[in-house]
VONUTI-408828 format. One line per 2 residues: number of its first residue (from 1); their letters; for each residue x, y, z of C-alpha. Coordinates in Angstrom, 1 decimal. Last residue first. Example, Ala and Ser with C-alpha at 12.3 -4.5 7.8 and 13.67 -1.06 7.14 Angstrom:
2
2) sa) 13.7/-1.1/7.1 | 12.3/-4.5/7.8
END
This chain:
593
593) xx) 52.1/-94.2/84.2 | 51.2/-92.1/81.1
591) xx) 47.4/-92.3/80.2 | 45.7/-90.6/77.4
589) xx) 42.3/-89.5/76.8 | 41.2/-89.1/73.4
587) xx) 38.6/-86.9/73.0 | 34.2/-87.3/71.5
585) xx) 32.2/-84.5/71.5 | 32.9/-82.9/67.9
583) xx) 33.0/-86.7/66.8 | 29.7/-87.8/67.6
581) xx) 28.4/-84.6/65.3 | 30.5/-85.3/62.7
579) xx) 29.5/-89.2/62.5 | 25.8/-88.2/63.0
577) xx) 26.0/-85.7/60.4 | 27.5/-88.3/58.1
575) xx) 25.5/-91.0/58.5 | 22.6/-88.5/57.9
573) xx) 20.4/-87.3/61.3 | 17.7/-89.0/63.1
571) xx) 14.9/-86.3/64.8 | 13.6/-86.5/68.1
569) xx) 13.6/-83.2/69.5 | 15.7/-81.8/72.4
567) xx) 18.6/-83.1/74.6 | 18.0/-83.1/78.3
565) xx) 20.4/-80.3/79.9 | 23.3/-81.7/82.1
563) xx) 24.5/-80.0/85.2 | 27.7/-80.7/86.4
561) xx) 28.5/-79.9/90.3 | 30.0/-82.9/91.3
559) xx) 26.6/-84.8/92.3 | 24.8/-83.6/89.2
557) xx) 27.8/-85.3/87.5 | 27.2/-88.6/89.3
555) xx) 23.5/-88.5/88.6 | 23.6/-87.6/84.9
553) xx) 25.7/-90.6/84.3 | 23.1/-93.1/86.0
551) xx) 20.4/-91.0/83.5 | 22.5/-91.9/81.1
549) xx) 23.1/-95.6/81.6 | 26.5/-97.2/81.9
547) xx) 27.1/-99.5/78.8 | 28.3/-102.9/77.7
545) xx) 29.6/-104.9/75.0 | 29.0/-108.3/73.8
543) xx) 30.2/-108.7/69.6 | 33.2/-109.8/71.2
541) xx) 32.1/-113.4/73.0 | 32.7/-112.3/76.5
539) xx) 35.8/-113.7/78.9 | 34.6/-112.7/82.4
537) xx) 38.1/-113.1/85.0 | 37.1/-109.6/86.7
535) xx) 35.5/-107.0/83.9 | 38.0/-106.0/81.7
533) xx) 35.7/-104.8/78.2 | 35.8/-101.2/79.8
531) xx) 32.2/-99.8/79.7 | 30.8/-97.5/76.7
529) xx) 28.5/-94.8/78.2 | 25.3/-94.2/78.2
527) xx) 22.0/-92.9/75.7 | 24.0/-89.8/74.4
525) xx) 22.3/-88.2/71.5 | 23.4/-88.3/68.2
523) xx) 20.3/-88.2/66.4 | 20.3/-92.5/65.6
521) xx) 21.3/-93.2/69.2 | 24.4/-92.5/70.9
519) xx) 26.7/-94.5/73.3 | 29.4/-91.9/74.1
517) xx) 32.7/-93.4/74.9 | 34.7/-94.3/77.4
515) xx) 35.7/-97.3/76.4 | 36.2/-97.0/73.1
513) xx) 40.3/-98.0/72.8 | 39.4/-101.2/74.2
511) xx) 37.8/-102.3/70.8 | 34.3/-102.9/70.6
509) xx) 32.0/-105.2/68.8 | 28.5/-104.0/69.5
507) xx) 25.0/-106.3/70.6 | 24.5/-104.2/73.7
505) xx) 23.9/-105.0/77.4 | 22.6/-102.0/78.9
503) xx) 23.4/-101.1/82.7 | 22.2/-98.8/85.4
501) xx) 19.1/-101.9/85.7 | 21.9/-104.2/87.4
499) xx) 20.0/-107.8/86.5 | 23.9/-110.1/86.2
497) xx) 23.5/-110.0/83.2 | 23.0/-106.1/83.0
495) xx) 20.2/-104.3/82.3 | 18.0/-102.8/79.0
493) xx) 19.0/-106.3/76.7 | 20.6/-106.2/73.2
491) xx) 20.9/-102.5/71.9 | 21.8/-102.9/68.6
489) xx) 25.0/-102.4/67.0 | 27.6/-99.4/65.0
487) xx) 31.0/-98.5/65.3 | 31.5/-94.5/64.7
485) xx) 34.9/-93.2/64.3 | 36.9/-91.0/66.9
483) xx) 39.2/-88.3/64.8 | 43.0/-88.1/64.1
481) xx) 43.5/-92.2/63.5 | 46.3/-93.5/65.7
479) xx) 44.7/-92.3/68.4 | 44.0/-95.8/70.4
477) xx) 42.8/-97.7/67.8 | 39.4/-97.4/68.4
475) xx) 39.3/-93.9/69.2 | 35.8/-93.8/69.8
473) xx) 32.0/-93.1/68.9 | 29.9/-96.0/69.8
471) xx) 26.3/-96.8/68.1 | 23.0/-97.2/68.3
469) xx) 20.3/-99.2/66.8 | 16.8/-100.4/68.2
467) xx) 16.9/-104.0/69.1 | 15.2/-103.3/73.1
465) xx) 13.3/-99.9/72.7 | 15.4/-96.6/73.9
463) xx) 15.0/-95.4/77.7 | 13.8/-91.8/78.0
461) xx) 15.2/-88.7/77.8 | 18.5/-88.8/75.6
459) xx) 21.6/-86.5/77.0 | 23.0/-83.9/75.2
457) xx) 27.1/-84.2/74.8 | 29.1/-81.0/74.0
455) xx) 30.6/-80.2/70.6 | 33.6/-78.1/68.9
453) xx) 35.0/-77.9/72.6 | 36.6/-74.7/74.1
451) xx) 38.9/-75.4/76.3 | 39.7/-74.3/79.7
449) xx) 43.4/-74.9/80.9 | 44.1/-77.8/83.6
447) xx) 41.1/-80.0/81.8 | 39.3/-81.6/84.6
445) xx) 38.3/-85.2/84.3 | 35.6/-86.8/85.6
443) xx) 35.6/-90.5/86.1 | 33.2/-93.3/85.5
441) xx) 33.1/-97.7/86.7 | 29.0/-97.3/88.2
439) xx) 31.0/-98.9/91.2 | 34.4/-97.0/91.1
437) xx) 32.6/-93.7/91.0 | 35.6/-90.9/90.3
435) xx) 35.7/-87.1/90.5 | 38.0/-84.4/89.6
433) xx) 40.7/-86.3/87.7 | 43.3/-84.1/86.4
431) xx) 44.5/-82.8/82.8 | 47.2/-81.9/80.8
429) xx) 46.1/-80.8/76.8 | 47.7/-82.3/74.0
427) xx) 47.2/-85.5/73.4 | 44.0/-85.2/72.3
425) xx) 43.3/-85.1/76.1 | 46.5/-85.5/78.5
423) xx) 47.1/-87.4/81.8 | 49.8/-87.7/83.4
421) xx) 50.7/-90.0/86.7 | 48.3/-92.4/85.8
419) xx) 46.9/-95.4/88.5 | 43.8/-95.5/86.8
417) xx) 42.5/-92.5/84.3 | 41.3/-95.4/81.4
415) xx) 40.0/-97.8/83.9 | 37.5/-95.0/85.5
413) xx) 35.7/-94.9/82.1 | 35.7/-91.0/80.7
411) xx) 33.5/-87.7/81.3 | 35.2/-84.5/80.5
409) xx) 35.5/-81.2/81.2 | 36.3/-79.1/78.8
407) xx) 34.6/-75.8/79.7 | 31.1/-76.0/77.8
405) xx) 30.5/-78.6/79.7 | 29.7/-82.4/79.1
403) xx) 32.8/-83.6/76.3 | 33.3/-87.1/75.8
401) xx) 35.7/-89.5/76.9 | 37.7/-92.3/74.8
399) xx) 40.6/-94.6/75.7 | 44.4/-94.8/75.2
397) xx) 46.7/-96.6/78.0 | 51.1/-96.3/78.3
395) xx) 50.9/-93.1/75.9 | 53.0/-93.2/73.0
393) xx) 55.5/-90.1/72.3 | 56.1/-89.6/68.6
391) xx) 59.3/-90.1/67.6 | 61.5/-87.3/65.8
389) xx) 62.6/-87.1/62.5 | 60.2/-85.3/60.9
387) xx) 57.3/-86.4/63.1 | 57.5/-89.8/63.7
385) xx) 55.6/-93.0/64.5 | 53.8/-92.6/61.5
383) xx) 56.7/-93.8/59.3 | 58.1/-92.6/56.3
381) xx) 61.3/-93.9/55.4 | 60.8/-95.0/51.8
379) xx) 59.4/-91.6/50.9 | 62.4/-90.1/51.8
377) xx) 62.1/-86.2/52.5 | 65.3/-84.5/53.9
375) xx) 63.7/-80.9/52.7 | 60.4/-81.5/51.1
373) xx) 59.4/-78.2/53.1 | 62.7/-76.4/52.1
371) xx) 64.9/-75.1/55.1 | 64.4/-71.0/55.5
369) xx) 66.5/-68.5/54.3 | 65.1/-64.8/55.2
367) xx) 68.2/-63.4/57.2 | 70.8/-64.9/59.8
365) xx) 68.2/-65.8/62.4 | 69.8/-65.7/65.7
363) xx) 70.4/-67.7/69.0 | 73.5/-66.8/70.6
361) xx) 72.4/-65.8/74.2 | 69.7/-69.1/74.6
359) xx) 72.0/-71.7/72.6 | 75.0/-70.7/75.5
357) xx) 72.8/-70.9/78.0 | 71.6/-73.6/77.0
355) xx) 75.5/-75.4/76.9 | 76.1/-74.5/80.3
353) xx) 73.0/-75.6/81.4 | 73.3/-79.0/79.8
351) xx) 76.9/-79.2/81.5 | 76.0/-78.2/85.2
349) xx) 73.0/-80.9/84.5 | 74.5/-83.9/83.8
347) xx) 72.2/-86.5/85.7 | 69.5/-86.6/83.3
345) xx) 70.5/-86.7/80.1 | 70.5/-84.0/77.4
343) xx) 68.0/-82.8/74.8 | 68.1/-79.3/73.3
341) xx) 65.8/-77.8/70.8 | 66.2/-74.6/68.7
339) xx) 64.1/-72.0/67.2 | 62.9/-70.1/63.6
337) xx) 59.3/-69.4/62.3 | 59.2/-67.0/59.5
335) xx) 58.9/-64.0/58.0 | 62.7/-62.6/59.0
333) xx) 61.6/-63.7/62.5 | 58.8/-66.3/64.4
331) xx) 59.9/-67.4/67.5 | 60.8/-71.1/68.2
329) xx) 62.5/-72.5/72.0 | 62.7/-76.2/73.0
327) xx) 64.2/-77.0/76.3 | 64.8/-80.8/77.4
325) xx) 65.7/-82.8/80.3 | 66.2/-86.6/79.6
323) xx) 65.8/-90.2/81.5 | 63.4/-89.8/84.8
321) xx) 61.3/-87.1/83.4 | 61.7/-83.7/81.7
319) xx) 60.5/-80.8/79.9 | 61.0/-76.9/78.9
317) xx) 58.9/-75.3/76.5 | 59.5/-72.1/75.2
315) xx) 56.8/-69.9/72.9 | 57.6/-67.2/70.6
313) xx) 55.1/-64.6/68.5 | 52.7/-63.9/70.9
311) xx) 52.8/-66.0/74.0 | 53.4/-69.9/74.2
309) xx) 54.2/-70.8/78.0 | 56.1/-74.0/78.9
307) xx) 56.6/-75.2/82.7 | 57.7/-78.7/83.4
305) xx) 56.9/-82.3/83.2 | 55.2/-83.5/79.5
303) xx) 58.7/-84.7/78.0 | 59.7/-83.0/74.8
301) xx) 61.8/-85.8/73.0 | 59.1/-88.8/72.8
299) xx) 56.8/-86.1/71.0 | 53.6/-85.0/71.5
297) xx) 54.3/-81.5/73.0 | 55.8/-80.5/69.1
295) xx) 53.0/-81.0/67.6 | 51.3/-78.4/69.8
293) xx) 54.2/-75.9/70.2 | 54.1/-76.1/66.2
291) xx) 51.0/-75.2/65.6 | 51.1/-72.1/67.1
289) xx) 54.0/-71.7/65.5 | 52.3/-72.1/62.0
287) xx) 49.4/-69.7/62.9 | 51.6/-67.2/64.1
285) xx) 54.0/-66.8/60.8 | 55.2/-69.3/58.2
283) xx) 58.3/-71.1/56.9 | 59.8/-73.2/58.6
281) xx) 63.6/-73.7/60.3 | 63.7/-75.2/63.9
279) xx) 67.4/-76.3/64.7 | 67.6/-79.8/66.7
277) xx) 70.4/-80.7/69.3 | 70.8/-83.5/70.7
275) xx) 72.4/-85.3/73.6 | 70.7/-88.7/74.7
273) xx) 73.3/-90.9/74.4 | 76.2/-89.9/72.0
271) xx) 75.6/-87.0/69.8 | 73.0/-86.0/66.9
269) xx) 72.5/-82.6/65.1 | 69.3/-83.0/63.0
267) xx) 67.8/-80.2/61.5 | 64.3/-80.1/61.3
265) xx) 61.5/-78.6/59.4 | 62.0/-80.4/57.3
263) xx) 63.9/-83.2/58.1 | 67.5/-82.1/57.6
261) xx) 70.8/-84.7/58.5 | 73.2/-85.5/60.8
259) xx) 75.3/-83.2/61.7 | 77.5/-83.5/64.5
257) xx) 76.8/-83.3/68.3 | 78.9/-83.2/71.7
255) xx) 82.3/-81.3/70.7 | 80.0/-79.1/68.8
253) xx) 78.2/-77.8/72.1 | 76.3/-74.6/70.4
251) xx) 76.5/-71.2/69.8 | 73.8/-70.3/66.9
249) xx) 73.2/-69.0/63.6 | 70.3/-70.0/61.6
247) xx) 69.1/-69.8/58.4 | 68.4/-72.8/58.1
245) xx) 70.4/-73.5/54.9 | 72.7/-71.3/56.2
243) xx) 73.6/-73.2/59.1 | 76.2/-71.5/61.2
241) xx) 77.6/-73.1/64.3 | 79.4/-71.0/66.8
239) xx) 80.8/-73.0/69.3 | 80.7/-74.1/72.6
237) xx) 83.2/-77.6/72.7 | 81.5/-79.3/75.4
235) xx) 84.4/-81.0/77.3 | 86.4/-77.6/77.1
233) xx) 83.5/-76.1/79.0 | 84.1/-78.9/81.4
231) xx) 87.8/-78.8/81.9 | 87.6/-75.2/82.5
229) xx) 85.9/-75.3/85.9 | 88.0/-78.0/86.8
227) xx) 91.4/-76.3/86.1 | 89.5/-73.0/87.9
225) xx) 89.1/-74.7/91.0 | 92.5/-76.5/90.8
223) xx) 94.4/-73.3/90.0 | 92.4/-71.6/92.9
221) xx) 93.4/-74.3/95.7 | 97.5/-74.3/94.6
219) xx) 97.3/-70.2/94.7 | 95.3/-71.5/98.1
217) xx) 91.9/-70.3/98.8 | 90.8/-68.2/101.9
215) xx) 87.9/-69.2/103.6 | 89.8/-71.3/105.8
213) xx) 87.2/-74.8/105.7 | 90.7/-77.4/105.3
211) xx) 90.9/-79.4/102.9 | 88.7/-82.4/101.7
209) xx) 87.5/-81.3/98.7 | 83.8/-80.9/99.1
207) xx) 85.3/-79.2/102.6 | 87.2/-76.7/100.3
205) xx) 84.5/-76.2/98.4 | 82.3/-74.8/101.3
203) xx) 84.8/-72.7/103.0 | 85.4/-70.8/99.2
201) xx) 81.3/-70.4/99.0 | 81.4/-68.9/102.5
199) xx) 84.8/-66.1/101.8 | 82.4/-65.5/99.0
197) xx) 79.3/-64.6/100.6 | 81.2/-62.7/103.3
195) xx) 82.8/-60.5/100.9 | 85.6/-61.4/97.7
193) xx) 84.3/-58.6/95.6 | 84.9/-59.7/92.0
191) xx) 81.1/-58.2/91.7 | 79.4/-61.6/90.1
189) xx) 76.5/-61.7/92.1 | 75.5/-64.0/94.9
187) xx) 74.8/-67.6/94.9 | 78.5/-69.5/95.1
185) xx) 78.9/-73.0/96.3 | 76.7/-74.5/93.4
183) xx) 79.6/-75.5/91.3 | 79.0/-73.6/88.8
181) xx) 78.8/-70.4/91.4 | 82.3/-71.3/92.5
179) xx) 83.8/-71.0/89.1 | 82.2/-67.3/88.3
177) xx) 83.2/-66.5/91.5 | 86.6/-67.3/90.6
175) xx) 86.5/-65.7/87.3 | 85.3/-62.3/89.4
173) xx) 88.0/-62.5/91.4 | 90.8/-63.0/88.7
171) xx) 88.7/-60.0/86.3 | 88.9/-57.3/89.7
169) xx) 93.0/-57.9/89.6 | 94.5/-60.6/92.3
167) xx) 97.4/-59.5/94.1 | 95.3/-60.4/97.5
165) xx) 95.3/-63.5/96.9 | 98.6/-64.2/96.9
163) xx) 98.6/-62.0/100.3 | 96.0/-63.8/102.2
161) xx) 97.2/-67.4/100.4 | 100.3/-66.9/102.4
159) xx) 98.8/-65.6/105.2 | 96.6/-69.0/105.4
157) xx) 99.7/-71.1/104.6 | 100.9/-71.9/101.3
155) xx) 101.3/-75.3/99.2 | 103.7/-75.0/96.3
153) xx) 102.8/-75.1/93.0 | 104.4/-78.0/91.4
151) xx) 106.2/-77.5/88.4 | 104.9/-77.4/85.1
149) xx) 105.8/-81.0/83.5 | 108.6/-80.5/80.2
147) xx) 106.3/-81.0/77.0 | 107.5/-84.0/74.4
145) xx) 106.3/-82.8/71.2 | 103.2/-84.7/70.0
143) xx) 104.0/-86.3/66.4 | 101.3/-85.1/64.1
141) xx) 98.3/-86.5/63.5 | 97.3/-87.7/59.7
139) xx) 94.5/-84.7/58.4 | 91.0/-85.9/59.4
137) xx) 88.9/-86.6/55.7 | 87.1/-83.6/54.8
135) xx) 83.2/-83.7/55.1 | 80.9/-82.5/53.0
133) xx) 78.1/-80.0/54.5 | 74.8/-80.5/52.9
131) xx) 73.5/-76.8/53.5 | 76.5/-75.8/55.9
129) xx) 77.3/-77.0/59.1 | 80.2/-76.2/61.4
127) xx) 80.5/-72.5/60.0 | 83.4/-71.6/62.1
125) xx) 85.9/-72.3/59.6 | 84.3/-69.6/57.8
123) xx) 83.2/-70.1/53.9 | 82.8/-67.1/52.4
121) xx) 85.5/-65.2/53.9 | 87.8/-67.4/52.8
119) xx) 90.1/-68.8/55.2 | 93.2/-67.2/56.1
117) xx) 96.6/-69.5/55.2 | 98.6/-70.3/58.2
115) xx) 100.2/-69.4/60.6 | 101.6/-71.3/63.4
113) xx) 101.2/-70.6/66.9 | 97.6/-70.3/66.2
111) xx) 96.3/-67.0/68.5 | 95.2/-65.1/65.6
109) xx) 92.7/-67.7/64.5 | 90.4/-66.1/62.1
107) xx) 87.3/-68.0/60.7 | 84.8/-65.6/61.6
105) xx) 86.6/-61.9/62.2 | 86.0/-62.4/65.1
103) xx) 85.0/-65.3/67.5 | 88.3/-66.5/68.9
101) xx) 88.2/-69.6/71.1 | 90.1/-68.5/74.0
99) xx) 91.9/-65.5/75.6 | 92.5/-65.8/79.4
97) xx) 96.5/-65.1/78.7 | 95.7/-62.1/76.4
95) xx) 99.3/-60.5/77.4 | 96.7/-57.6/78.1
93) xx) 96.5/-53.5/77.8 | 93.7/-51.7/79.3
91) xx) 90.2/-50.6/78.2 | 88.7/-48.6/81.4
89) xx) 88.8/-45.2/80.1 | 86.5/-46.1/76.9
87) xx) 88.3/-46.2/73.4 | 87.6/-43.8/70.8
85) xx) 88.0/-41.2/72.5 | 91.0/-39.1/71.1
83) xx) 93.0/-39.9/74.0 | 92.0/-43.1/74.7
81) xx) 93.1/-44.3/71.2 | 96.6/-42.4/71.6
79) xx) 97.1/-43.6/75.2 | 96.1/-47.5/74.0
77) xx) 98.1/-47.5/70.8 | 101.3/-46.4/72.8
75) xx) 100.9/-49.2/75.4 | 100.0/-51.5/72.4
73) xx) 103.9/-50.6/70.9 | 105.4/-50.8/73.4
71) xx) 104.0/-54.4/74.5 | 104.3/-55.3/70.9
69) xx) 101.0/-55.9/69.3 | 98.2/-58.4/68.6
67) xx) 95.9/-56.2/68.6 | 92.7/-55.0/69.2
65) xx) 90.7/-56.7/71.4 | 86.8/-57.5/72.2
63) xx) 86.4/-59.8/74.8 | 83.3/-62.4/75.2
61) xx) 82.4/-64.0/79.0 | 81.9/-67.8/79.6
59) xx) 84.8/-67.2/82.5 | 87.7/-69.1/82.6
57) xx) 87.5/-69.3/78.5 | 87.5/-66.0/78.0
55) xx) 85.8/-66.2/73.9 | 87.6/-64.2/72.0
53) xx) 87.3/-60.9/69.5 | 89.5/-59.3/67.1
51) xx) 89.9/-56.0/65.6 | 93.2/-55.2/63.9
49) xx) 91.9/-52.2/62.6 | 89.6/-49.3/63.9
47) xx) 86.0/-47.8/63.1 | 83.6/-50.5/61.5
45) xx) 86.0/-53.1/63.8 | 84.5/-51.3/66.9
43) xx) 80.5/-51.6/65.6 | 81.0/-55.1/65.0
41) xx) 82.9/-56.0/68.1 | 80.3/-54.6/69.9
39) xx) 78.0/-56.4/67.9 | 79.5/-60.0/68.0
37) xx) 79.6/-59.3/72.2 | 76.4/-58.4/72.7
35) xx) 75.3/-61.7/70.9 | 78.3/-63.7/72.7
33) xx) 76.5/-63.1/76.1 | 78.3/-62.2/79.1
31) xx) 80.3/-59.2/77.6 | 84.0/-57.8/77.8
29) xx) 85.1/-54.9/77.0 | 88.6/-53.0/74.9
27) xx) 91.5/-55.5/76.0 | 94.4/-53.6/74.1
25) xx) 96.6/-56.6/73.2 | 100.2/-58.0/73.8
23) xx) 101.4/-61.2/71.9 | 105.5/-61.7/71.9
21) xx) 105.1/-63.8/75.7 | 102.5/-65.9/73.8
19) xx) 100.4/-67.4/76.7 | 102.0/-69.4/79.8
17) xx) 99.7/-71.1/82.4 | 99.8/-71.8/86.3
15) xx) 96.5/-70.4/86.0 | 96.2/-67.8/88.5
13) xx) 99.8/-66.0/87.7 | 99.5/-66.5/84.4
11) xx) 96.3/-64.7/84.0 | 92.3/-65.1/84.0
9) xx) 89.8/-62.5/81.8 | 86.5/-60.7/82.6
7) xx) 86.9/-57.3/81.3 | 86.0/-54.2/83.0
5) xx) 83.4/-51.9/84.0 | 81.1/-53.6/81.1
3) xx) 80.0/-51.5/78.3 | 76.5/-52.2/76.4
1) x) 76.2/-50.5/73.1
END
């Protein structure tokens, strides 16, 4: 079991703030994570009575307690506990003044100031969602009570602060520091030791507030610090959510998100703006995460900036752009594959990683229940656009390359890599440009991972006869369908109109989503490559297409270190072999400007 030194908790006298004068407690550790925490308190409640934990709300640490008692009578309690060892030397006893939300047992509140009737056990308060959770009307307000103003702390002088400050116990400084790091004032570690680094971070939020740079924070100064600092993990609302129909349990910001609804193998939690959060419930093992992480990389909601790494039986994928930051998160437990997803806009960072902090320490599978595949399934709001739920991310410019090494590397039109600050094949993989040739119109493009391609062009030798048959394999309608198709034509002159001799004119009604393909002939070798249609203020009649030749395209790719072997024989294969075949080689590339 981990044990802290001490506990991590704010009083009175640094909060301007009262707690129940009648309420005393033997504080037995604190924790930073509310996973350690829950089994601490676990294996102490096994043992001993009265055992309650809370979250210390100055802080983001955990407390386990065991109280509420007298002050006598938890002084008394304490020596008899630490006497017999079942308490560590360090557990003291507390008015409980930093105590917050209380975590244990689920569904308790012993800090209400009016009782009332325990929950059942069976179905927690703290549960926020249950499998189709109904929903209780809001009980009618009642009337505020008119609350007398606290009075004004008075401002002190330097000494003044000096000595306030210096009646401040180990768990004040360390809540302070714990304040000043969220703010980005504060870098070091979280020793309540008020050293250079600190006295620094203090000089540096007083300037951001306009006082004076002394180092030494004001009972006035602290209060304020830690008001703000509280404010927004109020604002959030951390708490523990458990979905059972999930399977999940998990801390996150409830004041943010409600339930929506289940999408197998989502559930929805929605908020204003851009704040989500998505639960990840499915049954399966390695092969169904794996396929996961790459479904999940083509949605709207997991932007393709920032790292990700899929190892084993988890992976993590953090993303962002301009608009949203989001971290996804699945691992495969209890027999199958469970995670979380968080989406927040840009611009409100402190509080998104606040609140994944929170997801990442509390994550857990509660056992083997998993969401139902047809879970959340309407058959009158399917759409292709979306996965479960979630919208699929469209690329600004879809065209077609094919495969010439073993590697990945691919050769596309130069239109369909232009001016892109992403670029992805099969929507999937990131990628680079390695080479260009504005005249002959062509690009290479460099996988960032290698890949392993079901199929690699081989180039024709020789120049096919004028009205001889060929065709295009692309993604005609710019991914929508899973696999390139084959449109077929004739080959309609052996140069351009304009007399270049790299070019065929060809008798082929293309769709811009082909450009970039693989002209093949009857075996499924690779005679050119399809052209972009845009060419200057030209308006062809659409059965026109053209092509770069082969041997123009073995040229640039011998020039970037790409050597091409001549394909062999001259057989013709079946429709369908040649449709196969085409489409081993054939990749969407994808364009996001």
């Amino acid at each position: 079991m981990k044990r802290v030194f001490s506990a991590i908790s704010i009083y009175a006298g640094l909060m301007g703030t009262s707690a129940l004068a009648q309420d005393y407690w033997i504080q037995v550790e604190a924790n930073t994570t509310l996973t350690e925490a829950q089994a601490a308190t676990r294996d102490y409640d096994a043992e001993l009575d009265d055992v309650a934990g809370f979250r210390l709300g100055a802080s983001g640490w955990y407390a386990t307690a065991i109280g509420p008692y007298t002050e006598e009578e938890a002084t008394r309690r304490l020596q008899q506990l630490v006497s017999r060892g079942v308490l560590p030397l360090d557990a003291f006893v507390s008015a409980g003044t930093g105590f917050g939300q209380q975590f244990w047992p689920v569904g308790a509140n012993a800090r209400a100031n009016d009782a009332a009737e325990e929950p059942a056990q069976d179905e927690p308060e703290t549960t926020l969602a249950q499998a189709e959770p109904d929903v209780a009307p809001d009980p009618e307000p009642e009337p505020e009570a008119e609350v007398a103003p606290e009075p004004e702390i008075p401002e002190e002088t330097v000494n003044e602060a000096r000595r306030s400050e210096a009646q401040l116990n180990r768990e004040e400084r360390a809540a302070l520091q714990i304040a000043l790091q969220f703010y980005d004032h504060y870098t070091g570690a979280i020793d309540s030791a008020i050293g250079p680094g600190t006295r620094g971070a203090m000089r540096e939020w007083q300037s951001a507030q306009g006082y004076e740079p002394t180092g030494v924070l004001t009972t006035r100064q602290r209060a304020e610090l830690l008001d703000e600092y509280n404010s927004v993990i109020d604002s959030l609302g951390l708490g523990v959510v458990a979905d059972s129909r999930a399977g999940i349990e998990i801390v996150m910001p409830a004041a943010m998100v409600d339930f929506d609804r289940y999408e197998a193998p989502f559930a929805h939690y929605e908020g204003d703006g851009e704040v989500r959060v998505v639960l990840i419930s499915q049954s399966g093992g390695q092969s169904t995460l794996y396929g996961l992480y790459d479904i999940l990389q083509s949605l709207e909601v997991v932007p393709m900036e920032g790292d990700r790494n899929r190892e084993g039986n988890s992976f993590y994928i953090n993303g962002q752009d301009s608009r949203i930051r989001s971290y996804t998160y699945a691992t495969v437990v209890d027999g199958a594959v469970k995670g979380y997803m968080l989406t927040w806009p840009r611009g409100d960072e402190r509080r998104y990683e606040l609140a994944l902090e929170a997801m990442r320490d509390s994550f857990a599978s509660t056992g083997p229940a998993v969401l139902e595949d047809n879970a959340g399934l309407d058959e009158t709001m399917q759409n292709v656009d979306l996965v479960s739920g979630l919208e699929i991310r469209r690329a600004d410019r879809a065209r077609t390359g094919f495969y010439v090494t073993q590697q990945g590397m691919v050769l596309t039109t130069a239109e369909a890599v232009e001016g892109c600050s992403q670029i992805t094949l099969d929507e999937s993989y990131p990628a680079t440009v390695a080479a260009t040739d504005a005249a002959l119109g062509v690009a290479l493009v460099q996988p960032e991972e290698t890949l392993a391609p079901l199929g690699v062009a081989s180039f024709a030798d020789g120049e096919p006869r004028i009205q001889s048959d060929l065709a295009v394999s692309g993604f005609s309608f710019g991914g929508r369908l899973s696999s390139a198709t084959l449109t077929f034509g004739t080959l309609a002159d052996v140069q351009g109109l304009d007399g270049e001799d790299n070019v065929y004119r060809l008798d082929l009604e293309a769709q811009d989503g082909d450009a970039g393909g693989p002209i093949v002939d009857n075996g499924g070798r690779v005679l050119g490559m399809l052209k972009s249609a845009n060419d200057g203020n030209r308006q062809f009649p659409d059965e026109v297409s053209f092509a770069t030749k082969a041997d123009a395209l073995e040229s640039f790719l011998e020039s970037n270190g790409v050597r091409i072997m001549p394909a062999q024989g001259t057989g013709s294969l079946t429709p369908r072999a040649l449709s196969e075949t085409t489409a081993d080689m054939s990749v969407l590339v994808s364009c996001y400007e």
